[in-house]
C-alpha positions as CSV (number, residue, x, y, z in Angstrom):
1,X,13.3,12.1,-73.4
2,X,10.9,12.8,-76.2
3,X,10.1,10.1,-78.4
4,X,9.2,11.1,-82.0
5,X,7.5,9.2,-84.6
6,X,8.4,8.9,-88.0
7,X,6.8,10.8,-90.0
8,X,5.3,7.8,-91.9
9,X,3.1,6.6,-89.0
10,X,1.1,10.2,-89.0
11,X,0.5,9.9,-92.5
12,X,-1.0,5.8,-92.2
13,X,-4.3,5.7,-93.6
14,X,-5.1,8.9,-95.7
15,X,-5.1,7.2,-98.6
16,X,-8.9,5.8,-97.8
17,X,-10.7,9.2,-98.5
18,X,-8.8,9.3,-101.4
19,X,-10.1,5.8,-102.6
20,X,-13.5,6.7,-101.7
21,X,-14.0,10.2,-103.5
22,X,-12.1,8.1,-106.2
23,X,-14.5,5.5,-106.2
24,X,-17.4,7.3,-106.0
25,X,-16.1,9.4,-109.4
26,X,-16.0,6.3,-111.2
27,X,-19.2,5.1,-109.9
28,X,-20.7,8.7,-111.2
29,X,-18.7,8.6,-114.9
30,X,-19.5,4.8,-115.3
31,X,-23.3,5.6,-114.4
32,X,-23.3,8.6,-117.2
33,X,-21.4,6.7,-119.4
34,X,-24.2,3.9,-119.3
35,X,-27.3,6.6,-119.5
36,X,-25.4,7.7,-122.6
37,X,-24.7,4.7,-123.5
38,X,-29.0,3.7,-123.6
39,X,-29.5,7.8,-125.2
40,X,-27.2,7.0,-128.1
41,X,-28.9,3.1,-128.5
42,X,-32.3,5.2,-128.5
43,X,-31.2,8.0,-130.8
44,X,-31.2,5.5,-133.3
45,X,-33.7,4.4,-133.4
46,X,-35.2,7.4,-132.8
47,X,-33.9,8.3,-135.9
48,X,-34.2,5.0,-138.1
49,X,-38.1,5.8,-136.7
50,X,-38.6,9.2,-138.1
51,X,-36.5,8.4,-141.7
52,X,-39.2,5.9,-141.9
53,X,-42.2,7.6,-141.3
54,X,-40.8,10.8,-143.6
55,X,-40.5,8.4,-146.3
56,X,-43.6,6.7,-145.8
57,X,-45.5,10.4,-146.2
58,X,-43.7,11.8,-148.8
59,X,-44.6,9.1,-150.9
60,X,-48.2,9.9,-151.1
61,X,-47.5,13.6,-152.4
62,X,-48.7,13.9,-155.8
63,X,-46.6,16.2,-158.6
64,X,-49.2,18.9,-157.7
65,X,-49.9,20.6,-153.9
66,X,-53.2,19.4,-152.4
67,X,-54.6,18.7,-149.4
68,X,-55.7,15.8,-149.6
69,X,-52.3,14.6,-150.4
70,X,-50.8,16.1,-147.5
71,X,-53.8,14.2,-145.1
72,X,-52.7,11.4,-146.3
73,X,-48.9,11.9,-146.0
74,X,-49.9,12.7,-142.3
75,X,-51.8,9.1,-141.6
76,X,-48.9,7.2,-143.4
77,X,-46.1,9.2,-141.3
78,X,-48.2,8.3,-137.9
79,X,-49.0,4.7,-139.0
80,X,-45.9,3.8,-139.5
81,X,-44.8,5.1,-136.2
82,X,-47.7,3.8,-134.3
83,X,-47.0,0.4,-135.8
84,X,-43.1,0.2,-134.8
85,X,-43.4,1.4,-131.2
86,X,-47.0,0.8,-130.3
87,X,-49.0,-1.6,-132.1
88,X,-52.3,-2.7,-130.6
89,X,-52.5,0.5,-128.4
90,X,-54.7,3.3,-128.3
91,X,-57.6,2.1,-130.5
92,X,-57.9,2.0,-134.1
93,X,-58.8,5.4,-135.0
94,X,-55.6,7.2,-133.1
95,X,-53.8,7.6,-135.6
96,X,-56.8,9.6,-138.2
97,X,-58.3,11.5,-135.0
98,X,-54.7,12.5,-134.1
99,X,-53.6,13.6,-137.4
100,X,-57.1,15.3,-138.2
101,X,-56.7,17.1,-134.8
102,X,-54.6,20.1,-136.2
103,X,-54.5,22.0,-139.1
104,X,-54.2,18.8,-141.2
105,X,-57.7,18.9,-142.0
106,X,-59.7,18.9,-145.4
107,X,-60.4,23.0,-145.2
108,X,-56.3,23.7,-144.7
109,X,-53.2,24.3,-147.0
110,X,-51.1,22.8,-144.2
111,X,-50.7,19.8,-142.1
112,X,-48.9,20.7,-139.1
113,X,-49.4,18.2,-136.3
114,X,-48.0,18.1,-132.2
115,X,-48.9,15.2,-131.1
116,X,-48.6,13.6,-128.0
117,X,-50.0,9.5,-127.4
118,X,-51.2,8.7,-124.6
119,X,-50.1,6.4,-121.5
120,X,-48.0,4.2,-121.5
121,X,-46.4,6.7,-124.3
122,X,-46.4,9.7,-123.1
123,X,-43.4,10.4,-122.4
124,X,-42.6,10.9,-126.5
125,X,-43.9,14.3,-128.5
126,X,-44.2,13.9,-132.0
127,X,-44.5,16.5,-135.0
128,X,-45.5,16.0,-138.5
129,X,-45.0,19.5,-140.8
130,X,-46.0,19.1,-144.6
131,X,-44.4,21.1,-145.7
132,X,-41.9,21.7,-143.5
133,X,-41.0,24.9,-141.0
134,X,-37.7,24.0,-139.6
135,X,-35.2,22.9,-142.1
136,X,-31.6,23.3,-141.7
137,X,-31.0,26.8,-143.4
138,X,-34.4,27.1,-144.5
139,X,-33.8,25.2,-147.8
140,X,-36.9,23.1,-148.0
141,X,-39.0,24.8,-145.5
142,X,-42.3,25.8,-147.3
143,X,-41.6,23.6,-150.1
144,X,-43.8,21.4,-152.1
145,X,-43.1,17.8,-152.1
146,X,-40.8,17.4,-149.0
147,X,-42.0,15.8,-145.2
148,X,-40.6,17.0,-141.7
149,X,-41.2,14.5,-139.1
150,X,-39.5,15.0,-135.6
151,X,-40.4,12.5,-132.6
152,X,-38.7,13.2,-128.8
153,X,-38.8,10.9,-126.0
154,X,-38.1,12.2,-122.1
155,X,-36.4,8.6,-120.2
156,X,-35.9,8.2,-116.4
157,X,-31.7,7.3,-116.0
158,X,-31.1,4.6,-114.3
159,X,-27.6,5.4,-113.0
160,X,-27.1,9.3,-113.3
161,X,-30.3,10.2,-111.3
162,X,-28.3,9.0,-108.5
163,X,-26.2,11.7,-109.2
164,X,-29.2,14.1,-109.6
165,X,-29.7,14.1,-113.5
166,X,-33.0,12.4,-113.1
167,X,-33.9,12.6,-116.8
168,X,-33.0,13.0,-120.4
169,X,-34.4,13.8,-123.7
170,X,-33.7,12.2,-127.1
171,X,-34.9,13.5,-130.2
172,X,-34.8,12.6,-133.7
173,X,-35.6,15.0,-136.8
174,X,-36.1,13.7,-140.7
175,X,-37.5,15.1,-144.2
176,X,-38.1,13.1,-146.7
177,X,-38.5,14.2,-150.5
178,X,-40.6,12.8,-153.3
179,X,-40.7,13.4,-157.1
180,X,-43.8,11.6,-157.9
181,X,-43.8,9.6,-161.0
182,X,-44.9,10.5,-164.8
183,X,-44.2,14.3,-164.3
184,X,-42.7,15.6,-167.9
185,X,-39.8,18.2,-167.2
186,X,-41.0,21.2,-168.1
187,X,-39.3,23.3,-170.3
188,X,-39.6,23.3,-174.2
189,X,-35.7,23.4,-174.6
190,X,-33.1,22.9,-171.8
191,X,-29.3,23.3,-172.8
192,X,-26.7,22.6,-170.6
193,X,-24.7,25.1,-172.0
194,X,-25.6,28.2,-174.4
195,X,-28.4,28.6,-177.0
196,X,-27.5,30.5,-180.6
197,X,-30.2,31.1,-183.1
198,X,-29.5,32.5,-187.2
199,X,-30.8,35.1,-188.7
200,X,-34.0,35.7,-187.9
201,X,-36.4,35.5,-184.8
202,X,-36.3,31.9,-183.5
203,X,-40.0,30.9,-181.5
204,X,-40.2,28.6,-179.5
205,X,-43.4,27.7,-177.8
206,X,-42.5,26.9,-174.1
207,X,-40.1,27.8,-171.4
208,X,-36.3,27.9,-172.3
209,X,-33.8,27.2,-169.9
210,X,-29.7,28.4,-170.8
211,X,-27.3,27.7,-168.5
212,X,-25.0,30.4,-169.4
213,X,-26.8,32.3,-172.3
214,X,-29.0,33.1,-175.4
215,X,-26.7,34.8,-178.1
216,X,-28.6,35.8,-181.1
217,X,-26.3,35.9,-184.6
218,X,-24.8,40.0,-184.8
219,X,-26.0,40.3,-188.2
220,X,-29.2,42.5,-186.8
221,X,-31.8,39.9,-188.4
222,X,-31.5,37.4,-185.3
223,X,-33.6,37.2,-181.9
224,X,-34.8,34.7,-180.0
225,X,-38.3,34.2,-178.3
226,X,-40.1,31.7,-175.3
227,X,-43.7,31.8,-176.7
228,X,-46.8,30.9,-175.2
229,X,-46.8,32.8,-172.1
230,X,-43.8,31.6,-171.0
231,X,-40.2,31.9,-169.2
232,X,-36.3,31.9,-169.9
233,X,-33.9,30.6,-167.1
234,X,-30.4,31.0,-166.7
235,X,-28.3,29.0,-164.6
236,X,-26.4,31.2,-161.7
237,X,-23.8,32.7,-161.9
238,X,-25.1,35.5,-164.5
239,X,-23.8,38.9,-165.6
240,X,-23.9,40.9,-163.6
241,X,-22.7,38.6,-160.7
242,X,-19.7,39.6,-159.7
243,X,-18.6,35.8,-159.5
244,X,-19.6,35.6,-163.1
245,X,-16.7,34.3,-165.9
246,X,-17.7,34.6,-169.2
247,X,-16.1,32.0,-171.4
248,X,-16.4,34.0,-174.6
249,X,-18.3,31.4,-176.9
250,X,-20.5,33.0,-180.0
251,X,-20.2,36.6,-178.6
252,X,-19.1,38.8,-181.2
253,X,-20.8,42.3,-180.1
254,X,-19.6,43.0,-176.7
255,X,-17.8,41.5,-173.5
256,X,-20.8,40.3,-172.7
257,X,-24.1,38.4,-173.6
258,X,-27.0,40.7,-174.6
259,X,-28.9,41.6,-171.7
260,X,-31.4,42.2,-170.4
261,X,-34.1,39.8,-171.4
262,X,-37.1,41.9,-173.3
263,X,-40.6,40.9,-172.3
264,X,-43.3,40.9,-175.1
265,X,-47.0,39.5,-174.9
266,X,-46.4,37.4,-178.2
267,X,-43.6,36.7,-180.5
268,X,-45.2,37.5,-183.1
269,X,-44.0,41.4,-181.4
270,X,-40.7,40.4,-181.0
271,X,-37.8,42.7,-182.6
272,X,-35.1,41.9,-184.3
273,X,-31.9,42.0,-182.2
274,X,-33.7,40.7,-178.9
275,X,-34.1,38.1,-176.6
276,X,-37.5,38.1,-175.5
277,X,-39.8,36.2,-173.4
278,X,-44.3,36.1,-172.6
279,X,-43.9,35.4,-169.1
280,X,-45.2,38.1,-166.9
281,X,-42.5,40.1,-165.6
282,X,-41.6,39.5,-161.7
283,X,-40.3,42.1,-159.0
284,X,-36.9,42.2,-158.8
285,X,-35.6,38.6,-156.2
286,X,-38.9,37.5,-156.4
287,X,-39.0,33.6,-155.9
288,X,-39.1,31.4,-159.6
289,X,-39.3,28.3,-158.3
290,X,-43.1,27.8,-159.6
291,X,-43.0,29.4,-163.2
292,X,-41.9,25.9,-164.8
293,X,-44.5,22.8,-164.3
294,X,-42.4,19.4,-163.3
295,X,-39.3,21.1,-162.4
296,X,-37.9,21.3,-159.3
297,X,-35.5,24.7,-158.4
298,X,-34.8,27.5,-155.9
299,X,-33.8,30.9,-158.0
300,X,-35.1,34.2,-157.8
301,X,-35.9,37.1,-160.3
302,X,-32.9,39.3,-161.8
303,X,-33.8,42.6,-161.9
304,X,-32.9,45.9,-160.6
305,X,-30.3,48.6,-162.6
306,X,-28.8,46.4,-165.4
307,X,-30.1,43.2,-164.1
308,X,-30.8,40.4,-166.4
309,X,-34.5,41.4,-166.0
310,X,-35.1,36.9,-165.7
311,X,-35.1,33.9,-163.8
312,X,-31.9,32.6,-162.0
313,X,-31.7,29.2,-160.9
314,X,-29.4,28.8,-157.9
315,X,-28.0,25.9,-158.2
316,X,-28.5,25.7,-161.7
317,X,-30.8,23.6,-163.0
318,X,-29.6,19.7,-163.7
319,X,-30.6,18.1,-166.8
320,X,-33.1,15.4,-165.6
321,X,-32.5,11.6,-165.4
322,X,-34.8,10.0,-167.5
323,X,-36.3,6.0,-168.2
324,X,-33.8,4.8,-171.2
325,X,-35.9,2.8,-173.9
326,X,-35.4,-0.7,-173.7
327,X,-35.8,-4.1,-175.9
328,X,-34.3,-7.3,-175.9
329,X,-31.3,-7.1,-176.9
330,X,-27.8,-5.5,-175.5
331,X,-24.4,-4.8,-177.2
332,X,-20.9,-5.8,-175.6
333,X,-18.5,-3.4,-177.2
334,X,-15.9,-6.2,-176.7
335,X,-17.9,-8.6,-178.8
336,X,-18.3,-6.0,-181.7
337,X,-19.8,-9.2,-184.0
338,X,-22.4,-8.6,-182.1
339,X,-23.1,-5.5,-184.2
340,X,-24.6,-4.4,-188.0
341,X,-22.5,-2.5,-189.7
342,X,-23.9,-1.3,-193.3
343,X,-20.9,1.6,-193.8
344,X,-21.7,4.2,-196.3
345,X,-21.2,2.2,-199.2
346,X,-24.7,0.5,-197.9
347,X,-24.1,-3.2,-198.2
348,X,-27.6,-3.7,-196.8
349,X,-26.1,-5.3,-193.1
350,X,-28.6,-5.5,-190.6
351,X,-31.1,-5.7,-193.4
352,X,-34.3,-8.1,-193.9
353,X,-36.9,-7.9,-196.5
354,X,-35.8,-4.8,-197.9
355,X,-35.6,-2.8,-194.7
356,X,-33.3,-2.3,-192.1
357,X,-34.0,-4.2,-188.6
358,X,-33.8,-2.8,-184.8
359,X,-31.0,-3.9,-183.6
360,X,-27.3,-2.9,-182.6
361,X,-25.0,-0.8,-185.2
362,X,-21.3,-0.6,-184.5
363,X,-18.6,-0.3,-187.5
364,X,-14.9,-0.1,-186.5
365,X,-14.5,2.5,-189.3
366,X,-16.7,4.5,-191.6
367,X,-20.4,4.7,-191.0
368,X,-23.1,2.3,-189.2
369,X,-26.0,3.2,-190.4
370,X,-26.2,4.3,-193.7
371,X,-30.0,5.2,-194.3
372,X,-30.3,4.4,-197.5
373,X,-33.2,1.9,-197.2
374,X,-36.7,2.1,-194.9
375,X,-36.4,0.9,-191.6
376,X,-38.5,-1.4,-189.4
377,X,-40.2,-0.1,-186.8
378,X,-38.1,-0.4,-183.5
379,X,-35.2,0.5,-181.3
380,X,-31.6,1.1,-183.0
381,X,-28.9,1.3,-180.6
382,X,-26.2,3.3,-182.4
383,X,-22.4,2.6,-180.8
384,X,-19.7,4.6,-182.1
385,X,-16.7,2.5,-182.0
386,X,-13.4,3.6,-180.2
387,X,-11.0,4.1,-183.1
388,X,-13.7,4.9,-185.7
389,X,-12.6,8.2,-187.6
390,X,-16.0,8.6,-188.5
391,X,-16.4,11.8,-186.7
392,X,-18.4,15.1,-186.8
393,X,-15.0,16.9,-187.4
394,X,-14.5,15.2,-190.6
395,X,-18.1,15.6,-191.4
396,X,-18.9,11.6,-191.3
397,X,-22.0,10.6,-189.0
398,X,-22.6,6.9,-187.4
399,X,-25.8,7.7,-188.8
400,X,-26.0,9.3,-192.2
401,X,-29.2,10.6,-193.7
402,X,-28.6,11.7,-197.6
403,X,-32.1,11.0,-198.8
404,X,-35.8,11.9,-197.6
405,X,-36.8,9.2,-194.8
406,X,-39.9,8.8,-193.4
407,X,-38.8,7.0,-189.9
408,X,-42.0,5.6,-188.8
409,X,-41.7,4.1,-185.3
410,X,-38.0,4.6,-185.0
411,X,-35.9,5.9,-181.6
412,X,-32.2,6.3,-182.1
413,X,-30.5,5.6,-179.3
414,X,-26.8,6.9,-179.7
415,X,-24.0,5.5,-177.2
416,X,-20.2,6.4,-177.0
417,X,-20.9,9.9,-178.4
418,X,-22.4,8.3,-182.0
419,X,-23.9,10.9,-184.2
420,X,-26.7,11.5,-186.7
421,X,-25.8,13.6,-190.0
422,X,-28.7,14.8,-192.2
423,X,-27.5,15.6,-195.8
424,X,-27.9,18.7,-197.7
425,X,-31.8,19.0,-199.4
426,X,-32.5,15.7,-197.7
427,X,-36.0,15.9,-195.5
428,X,-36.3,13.5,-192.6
429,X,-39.9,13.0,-190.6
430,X,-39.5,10.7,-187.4
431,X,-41.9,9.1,-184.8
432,X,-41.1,7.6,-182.0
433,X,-41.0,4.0,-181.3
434,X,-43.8,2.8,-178.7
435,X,-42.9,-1.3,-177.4
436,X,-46.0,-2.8,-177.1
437,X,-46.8,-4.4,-173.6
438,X,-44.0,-2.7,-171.9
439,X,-44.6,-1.0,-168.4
440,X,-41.3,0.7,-169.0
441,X,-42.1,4.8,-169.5
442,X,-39.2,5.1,-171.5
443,X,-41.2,2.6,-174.4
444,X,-43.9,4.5,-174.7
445,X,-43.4,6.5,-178.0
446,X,-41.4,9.7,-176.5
447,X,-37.7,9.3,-177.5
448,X,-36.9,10.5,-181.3
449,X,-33.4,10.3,-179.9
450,X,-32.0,8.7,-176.6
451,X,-28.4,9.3,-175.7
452,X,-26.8,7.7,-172.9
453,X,-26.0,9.9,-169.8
454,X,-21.9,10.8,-170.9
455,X,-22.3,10.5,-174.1
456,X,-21.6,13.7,-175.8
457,X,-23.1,13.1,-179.4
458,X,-24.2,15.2,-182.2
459,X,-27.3,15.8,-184.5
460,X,-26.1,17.9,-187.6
461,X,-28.4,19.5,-190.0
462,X,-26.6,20.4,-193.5
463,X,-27.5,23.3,-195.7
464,X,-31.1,22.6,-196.5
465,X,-31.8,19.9,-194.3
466,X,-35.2,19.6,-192.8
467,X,-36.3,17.3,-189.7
468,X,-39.2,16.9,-188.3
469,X,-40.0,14.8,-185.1
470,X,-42.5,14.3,-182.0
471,X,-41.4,13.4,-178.6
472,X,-38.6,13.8,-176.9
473,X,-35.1,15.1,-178.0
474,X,-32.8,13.9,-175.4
475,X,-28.8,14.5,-175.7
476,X,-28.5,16.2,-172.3
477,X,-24.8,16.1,-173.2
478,X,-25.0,16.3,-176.6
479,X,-24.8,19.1,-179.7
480,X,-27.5,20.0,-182.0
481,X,-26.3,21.9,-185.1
482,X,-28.7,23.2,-187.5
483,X,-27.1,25.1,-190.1
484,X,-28.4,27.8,-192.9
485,X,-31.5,27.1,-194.7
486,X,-32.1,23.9,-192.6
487,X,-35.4,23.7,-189.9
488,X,-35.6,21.5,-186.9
489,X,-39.5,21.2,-185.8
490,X,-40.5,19.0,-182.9
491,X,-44.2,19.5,-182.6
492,X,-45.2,18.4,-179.5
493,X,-42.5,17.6,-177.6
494,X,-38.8,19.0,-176.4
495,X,-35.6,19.4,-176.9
496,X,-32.9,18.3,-173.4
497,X,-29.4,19.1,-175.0
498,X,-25.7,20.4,-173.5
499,X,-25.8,22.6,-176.8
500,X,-28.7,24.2,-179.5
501,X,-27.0,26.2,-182.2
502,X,-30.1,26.8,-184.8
503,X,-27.9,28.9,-187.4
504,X,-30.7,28.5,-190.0
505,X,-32.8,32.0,-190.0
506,X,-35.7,29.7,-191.2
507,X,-38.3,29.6,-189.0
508,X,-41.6,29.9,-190.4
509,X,-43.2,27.6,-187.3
510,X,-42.5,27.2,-183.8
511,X,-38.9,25.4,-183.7
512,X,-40.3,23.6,-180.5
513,X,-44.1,23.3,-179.4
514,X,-44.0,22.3,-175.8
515,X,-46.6,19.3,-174.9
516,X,-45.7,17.2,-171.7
517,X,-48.2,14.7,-172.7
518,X,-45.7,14.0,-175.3
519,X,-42.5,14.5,-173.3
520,X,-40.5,12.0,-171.6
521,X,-41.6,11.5,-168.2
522,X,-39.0,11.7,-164.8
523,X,-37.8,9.2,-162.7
524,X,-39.3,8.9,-159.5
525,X,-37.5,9.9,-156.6
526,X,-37.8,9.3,-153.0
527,X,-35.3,10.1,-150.6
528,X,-34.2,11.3,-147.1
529,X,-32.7,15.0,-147.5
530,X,-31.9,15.8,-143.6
């Protein structure tokens, strides 16, 4: 008789293979996970390495593209990098020989530097480019102002070269941007918006930038023209871009604005009817970004069949952010005692000695400055109240102007979208107020007026107004509205405004003579952009 045995016995012990290929999996996953574990920790600081050393170069690149600048963006980049991971190695002219080694030298326009340090660092590989080759999508590659530093470092693993990955490589890649200080924006007017001129040709000596368009009155007298050798950009999307909307505002010819742009050696040759610019003429995409001094933008040339035959800034251009004047005193809206008010009936509040003082002016109705006395020299913060009917609509002004002024040392700076009214026949001169012993750019006699950056304030020009100023205009969000038989000169300096409508058709100077000695300087910027 045949004995059988259950069928349990012939399967007893099977189940140790098993825990062994299972063991050895999690032997092999917990091995990787560690390596990946010590690749991510080094990643970092890979990375916090490189973001570093970008920023440490970029910083010594000047407003204009030189050499020199770009040798000593190198050193910093390498110093910095030599200091956190080896300091005390190598000697203590690594880091210039190394850098000097390539093309980053004082005969080349580039610095582009592979370098690779030597034991007990040799397993890393860095790269400085200024400017850089390699950016994501190309956006800052070639570019002026920007640093590309990428550092890789090859590691033994621990745990997975068991398992036959014997090494890994971690990398790190940064650029770093810098807007140097004290560079004026460039462009005699800038509006956020459209520009409209009267009825006749309106100069202006500078480049023009119009974010959607120029629009000269129909009445065949009117033109517009950027003197001095010099460019008008639009802000993309233009006609004839398909993705183009045109919002209808001042047109009155046509479905859309008058184009193309004309190109004339001097205004003094423009026609009536046109929109014409001095600036060479460029082949049709060819790259803009260097035809306006201290500005910052990638766009390309509009020409072709019924192209816009100009520059088109794509993105469009950004009004710039700009040093506010300052002085020593503030106003808290909820403390609105803390304010003059004169109100047009000009009770002399906020006066001393016969002149108005700097200071805050706030009324909860009717006007807060009524310039009917000389002002002091200084800073006059203008608020306009929440509530206050005083509003351009109903021709009132939180400033209002009805006799000549001569505004000696004065910057108005309007808050809460206050507003400045000049009178019919009355004639205003202005310059702007300089704070003595202040570092601060934005004291140093280049605001005539200041607005704060929502603010969405006006400066209105009545029949026969005249004004005349130096410095900086800046209402990046604001209106200016000059109407017939009034001027607006600023000579030197610039206008920054959401909106220019000079309806006047008197011109018999330069509306705007561009001087960026005179203009509002930048902040500085420094930053990591990949």
């Amino acid at each position: 008789m045949t004995t059988r045995r259950p069928r349990h016995s012939r399967e007893r012990g099977q189940a140790v293979p098993i825990i062994a290929i299972m063991a050895t999996l999690l032997v092999a996953v917990t091995s990787l996970m560690v390596d990946l574990s010590l690749q991510t920790h080094n990643r970092r600081s890979l990375q916090n390495l490189t973001d570093a050393a970008a920023l440490a170069g970029a910083r010594e690149l000047g407003p204009t593209a030189k050499q020199s600048d770009r040798i000593d963006a190198a050193l910093q980049a390498l110093a910095v990098m030599h200091t956190q991971m080896w300091p005390g190695l190598f000697g203590s002219n690594w880091v210039s020989q190394s850098v000097q080694s390539g093309t980053c030298n004082n005969g080349g326009s580039t610095c582009d530097d592979t370098i690779v340090p030597p034991a007990p660092a040799s397993n890393y590989t860095i790269q400085i480019h200024i400017p850089p080759i390699s950016s994501a999508n190309n956006v800052y590659t070639g570019k002026w102002g920007y640093v590309e530093v990428d550092l890789s470092q090859t590691t033994t693993n621990t745990f997975a070269g068991v398992m036959g990955f014997k090494t890994s490589t971690q990398g790190a890649h940064s650029i770093a941007y810098h807007f140097a200080t004290n560079q004026a924006f460039g462009f005699a007017l800038y509006a956020n918006s459209w520009v409209g001129t009267g009825n006749a040709i309106e100069p202006i000596q500078g480049p023009v930038y119009a974010n959607r368009y120029i629009n000269p009155q129909s009445d065949g007298k009117a033109g517009f023209c950027a003197d001095g050798n010099s460019y008008i950009i639009f802000g993309s999307p233009q006609y004839p871009d398909s993705s183009y909307a045109y919002d209808g505002q001042l047109q009155t010819q046509s479905s859309k604005p008058p184009y193309p742009i004309l190109t004339t050696t001097s205004c003094s040759n423009a026609s009536a009817g046109g929109v014409y610019q001095t600036g060479t003429a460029l082949a049709n995409g060819q790259d803009c970004s260097g035809v306006v001094s201290g500005v910052t933008f990638t766009g390309s040339w509009y020409g072709g069949n019924g192209g816009l035959q100009a520059c088109v800034a794509n993105p469009p251009i950004v009004a710039p952010t700009m040093e506010p004047p300052t002085d020593s005193y503030t106003f808290d809206p909820s403390q609105p005692s803390t304010a003059y008010c004169s109100t047009a009936s000009g009770n002399g509040n906020g006066t001393a000695n016969g002149k108005y003082q700097p200071g805050v002016y706030a009324c909860a109705s009717d006007v807060a400055l009524q310039v009917n006395q000389p002002l002091q020299s200084g800073l006059y913060v203008i608020y306009h109240e929440n509530g206050n009917q005083c509003t351009p609509a109903r021709n009132c002004y939180d400033v209002q102007i009805n006799q000549n002024a001569s505004l000696a040392g004065v910057t108005f700076w309007l808050m809460n979208g206050a507003s400045i009214g000049i009178a019919t026949g009355a004639s205003v001169s202005l310059t702007p107020y300089s704070r003595a012993g202040s570092n601060n750019p934005g004291d140093q006699g280049v605001y005539s007026i200041y607005t704060d950056g929502n603010s969405a304030s006006t400066l209105q020009l009545t029949n026969g107004a005249q004004f005349s100023t130096t410095g900086t205009l800046y209402m990046q969000n604001g209106v200016v509205n000059v109407d017939a038989n009034s001027n607006i000169i600023i000579n030197p300096g610039q206008a920054i405004v959401g909106q220019w409508s000079v309806q006047s058709g008197y011109h018999p100077n330069p509306d705007i003579t561009y001087n960026g000695s005179n203009a509002a300087p930048q902040r500085e910027v420094l930053k990591l952009v990949e």
